[in-house]
C-alpha positions in Angstrom: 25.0 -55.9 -126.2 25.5 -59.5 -126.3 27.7 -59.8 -123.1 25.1 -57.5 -121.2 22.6 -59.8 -121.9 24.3 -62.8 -121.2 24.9 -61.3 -117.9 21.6 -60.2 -117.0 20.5 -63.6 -117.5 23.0 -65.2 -115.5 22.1 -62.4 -112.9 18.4 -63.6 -112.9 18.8 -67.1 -113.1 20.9 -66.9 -109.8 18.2 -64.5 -108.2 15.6 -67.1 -109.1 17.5 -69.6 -108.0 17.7 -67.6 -104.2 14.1 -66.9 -104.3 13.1 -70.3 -105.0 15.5 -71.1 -101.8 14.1 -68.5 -99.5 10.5 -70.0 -100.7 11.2 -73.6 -99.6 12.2 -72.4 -95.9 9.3 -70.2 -96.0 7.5 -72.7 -96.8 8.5 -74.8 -93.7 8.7 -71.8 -91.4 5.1 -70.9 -92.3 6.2 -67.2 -92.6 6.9 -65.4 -96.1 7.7 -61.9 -94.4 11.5 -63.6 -94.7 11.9 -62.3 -98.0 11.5 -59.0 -96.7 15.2 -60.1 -95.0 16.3 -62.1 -97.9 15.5 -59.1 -99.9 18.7 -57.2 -99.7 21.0 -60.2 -99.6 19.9 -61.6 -102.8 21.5 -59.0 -104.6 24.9 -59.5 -102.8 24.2 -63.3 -103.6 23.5 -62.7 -106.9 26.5 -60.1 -107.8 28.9 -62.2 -105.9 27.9 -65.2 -108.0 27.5 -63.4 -111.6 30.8 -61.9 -111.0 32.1 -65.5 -110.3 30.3 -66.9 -113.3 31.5 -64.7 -115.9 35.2 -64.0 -114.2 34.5 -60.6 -114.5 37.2 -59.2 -112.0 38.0 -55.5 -112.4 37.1 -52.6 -111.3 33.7 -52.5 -111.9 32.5 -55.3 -110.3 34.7 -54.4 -107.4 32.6 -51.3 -106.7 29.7 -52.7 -107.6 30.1 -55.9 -105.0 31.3 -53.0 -102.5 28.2 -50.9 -103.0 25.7 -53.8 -102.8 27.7 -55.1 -99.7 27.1 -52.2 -97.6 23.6 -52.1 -98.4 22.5 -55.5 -98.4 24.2 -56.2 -95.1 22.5 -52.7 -93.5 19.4 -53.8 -94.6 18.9 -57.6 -94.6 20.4 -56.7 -90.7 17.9 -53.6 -89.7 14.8 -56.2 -90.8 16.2 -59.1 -89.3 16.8 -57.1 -85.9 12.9 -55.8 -86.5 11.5 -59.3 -87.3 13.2 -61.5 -85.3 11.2 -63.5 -83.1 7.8 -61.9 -84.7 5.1 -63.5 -86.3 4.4 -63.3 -89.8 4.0 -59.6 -90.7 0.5 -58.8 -91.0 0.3 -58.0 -94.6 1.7 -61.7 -95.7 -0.2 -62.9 -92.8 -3.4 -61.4 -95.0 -2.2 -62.8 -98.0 -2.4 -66.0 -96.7 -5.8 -66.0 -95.0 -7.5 -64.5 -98.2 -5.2 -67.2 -100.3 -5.3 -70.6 -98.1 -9.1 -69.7 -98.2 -8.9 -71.1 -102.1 -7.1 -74.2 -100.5 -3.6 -75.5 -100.0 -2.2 -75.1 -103.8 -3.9 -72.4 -104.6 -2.0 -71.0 -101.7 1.5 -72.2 -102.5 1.5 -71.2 -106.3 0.0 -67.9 -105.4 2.8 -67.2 -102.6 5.2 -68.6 -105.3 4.4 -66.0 -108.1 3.2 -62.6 -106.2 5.9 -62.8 -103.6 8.9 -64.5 -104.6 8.6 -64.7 -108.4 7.7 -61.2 -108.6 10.1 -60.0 -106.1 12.7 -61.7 -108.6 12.1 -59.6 -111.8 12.1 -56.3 -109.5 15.5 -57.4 -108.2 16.4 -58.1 -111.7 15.7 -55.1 -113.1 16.4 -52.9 -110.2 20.2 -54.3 -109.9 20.4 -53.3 -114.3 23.3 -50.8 -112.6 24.7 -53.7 -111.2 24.9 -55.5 -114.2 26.6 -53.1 -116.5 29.1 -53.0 -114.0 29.8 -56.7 -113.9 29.2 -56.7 -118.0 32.0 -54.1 -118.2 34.9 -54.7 -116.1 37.5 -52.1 -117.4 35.7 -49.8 -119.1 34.7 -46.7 -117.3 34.8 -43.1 -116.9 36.6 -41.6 -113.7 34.4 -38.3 -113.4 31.0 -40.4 -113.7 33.1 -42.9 -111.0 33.3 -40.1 -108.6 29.8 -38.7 -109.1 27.9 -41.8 -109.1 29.8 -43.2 -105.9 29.5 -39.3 -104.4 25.6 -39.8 -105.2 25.4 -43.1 -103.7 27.0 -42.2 -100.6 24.5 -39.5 -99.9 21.6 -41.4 -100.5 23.1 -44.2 -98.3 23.6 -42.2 -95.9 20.4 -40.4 -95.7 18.6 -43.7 -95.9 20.7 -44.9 -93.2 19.9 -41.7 -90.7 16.5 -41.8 -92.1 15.8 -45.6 -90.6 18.2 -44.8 -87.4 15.7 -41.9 -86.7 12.7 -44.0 -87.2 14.3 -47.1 -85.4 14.8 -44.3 -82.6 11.1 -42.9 -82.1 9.5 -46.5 -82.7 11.4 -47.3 -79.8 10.8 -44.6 -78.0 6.9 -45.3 -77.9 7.0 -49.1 -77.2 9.2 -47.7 -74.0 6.4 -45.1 -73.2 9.2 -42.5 -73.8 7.7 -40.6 -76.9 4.2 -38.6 -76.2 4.7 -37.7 -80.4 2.1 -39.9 -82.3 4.0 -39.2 -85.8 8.2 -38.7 -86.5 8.6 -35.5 -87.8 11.6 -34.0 -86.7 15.0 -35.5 -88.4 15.2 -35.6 -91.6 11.5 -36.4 -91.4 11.0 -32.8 -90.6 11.6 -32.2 -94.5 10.4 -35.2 -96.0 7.7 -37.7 -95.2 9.8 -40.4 -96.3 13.2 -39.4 -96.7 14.6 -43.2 -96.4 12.5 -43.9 -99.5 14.5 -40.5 -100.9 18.0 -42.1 -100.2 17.2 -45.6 -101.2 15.7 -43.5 -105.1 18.7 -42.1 -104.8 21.5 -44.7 -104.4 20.1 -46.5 -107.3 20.5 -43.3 -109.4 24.5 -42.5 -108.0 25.2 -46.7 -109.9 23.1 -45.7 -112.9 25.4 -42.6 -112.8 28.3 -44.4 -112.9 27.3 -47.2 -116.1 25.8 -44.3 -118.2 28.8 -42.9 -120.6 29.2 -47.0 -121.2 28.3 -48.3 -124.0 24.1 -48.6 -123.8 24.4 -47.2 -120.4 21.3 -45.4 -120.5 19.3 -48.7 -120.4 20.8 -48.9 -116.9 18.1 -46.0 -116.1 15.6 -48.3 -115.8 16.5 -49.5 -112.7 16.5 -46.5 -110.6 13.1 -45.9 -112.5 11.5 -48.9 -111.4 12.3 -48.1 -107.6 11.4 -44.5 -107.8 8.4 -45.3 -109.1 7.6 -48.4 -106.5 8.6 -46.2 -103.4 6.5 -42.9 -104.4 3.5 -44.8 -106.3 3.3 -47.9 -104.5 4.7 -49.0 -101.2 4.7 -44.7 -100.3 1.4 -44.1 -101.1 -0.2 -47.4 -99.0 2.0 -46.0 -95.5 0.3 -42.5 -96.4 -3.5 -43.7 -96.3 -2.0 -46.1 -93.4 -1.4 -42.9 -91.3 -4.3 -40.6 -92.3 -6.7 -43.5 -91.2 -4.8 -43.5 -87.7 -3.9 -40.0 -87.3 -6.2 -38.3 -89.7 -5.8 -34.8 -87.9 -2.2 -34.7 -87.2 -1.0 -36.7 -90.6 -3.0 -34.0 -92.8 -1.1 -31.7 -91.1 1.9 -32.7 -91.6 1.3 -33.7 -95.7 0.4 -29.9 -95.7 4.0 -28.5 -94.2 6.5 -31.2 -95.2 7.3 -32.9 -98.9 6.3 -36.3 -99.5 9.3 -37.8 -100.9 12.4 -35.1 -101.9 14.0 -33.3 -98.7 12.9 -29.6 -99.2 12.3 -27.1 -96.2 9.0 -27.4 -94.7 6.4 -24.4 -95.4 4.6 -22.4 -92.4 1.1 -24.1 -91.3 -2.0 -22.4 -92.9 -3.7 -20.3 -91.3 
């Protein structure tokens, strides 16, 4: 338990360490919306580094710098290709309207703790998968290997299609291409956010693959925290989002297609 530890802290000192950077240069930029792009790549800074730290080299940590690659770098690049060249995202761009309103400091310690601080613990937590994996180099089980890669894969790749698909129609309207006002065909024809789905479940194929170690099932908490945050937080703001700008057409769809797990829509009522 001691080494896990050990290894979590390390992991969050070098995540705090990264968002502390990325806050400096937001700082100067005048745009925050960059941790939204630093987001994924802290975790591939932070595993790279930990692994580094602790000389944990084995097979473990090779997965788990694998795993984190693929993501990190298909993320932090799909939001950098979406933000480049943008002003601040509105939301942040909110935040700091309401906030410089209090004046300057009030501002930058604000910024500081609700964006960047807080973004640091759920990274922390979040990556516990991650950090069993570092914390136990050679121990593992092949068959909870397999599944939890297996279950990773999927959820990476439904993620992946999910964001391709939306990438695709967003597109498609700025072009004057699309006459549809909401996605649902895709994958988004049986969920309403199937790239939250397969971003739940990647997080659940790592825990999968620490939980016969020894206090494995503390790893849960990782995939637990994002669950919740994509279903009960960020999920539920894009659903009142849509119903206040397609309040018909949106209500139709929440009564035909699930809201998070892929399942086959149900027939309109009549």
């Amino acid at each position: 338990m001691v080494i896990i530890a050990t290894t979590a802290g390390i992991f969050a000192l070098v995540v705090l360490i990264v968002t502390a950077a990325v806050f400096l240069l937001a700082m100067a930029l005048r745009d925050n919306s960059i941790m939204d792009i630093a987001y994924g790549p802290t975790f591939l800074i932070a595993t790279v580094a930990t692994i580094w730290l602790t000389e944990s080299f084995g097979l473990l940590p090779l997965v788990a710098t694998v795993l984190v690659a693929l993501w990190s770098a298909r993320l932090g690049v799909r939001i950098l290709h979406k933000n480049f060249g943008k002003p601040e995202d509105a939301r942040y761009a909110a935040w700091r309207g309401n906030w410089q309103a209090r004046g300057q400091l009030y501002f930058i310690i604000r910024s500081y703790l609700q964006i960047y601080v807080l973004q640091g613990i759920i990274i922390s937590i979040v990556a516990l998968p991650v950090i069993f994996m570092i914390a136990n180099p050679f121990i593992f089980n092949l068959w909870s290997l397999a599944l939890g890669v297996s279950v990773w894969l999927i959820g990476f790749g439904i993620e992946a299609i999910a964001d391709w698909q939306l990438d695709r129609f967003i597109a498609r309207k700025k072009a004057g291409n699309e006459t549809a006002e909401l996605l649902t065909t895709g994958l988004f024809r049986y969920s309403r956010r199937p790239n939250y789905f397969g971003e739940s479940l990647l997080w659940w194929g790592m825990a999968l693959i620490v939980l016969p170690l020894p206090y494995g099932y503390l790893a849960l908490i990782g995939p637990l925290l994002i669950t919740y945050i994509v279903t009960k937080v960020t999920g539920p703001m894009l659903e009142r989002i849509f119903l206040e700008q397609y309040p018909d057409e949106y209500r139709a769809y929440m009564e035909t297609t699930s809201y998070f797990i892929p399942w086959p829509p149900e027939k309109p009522v009549a």
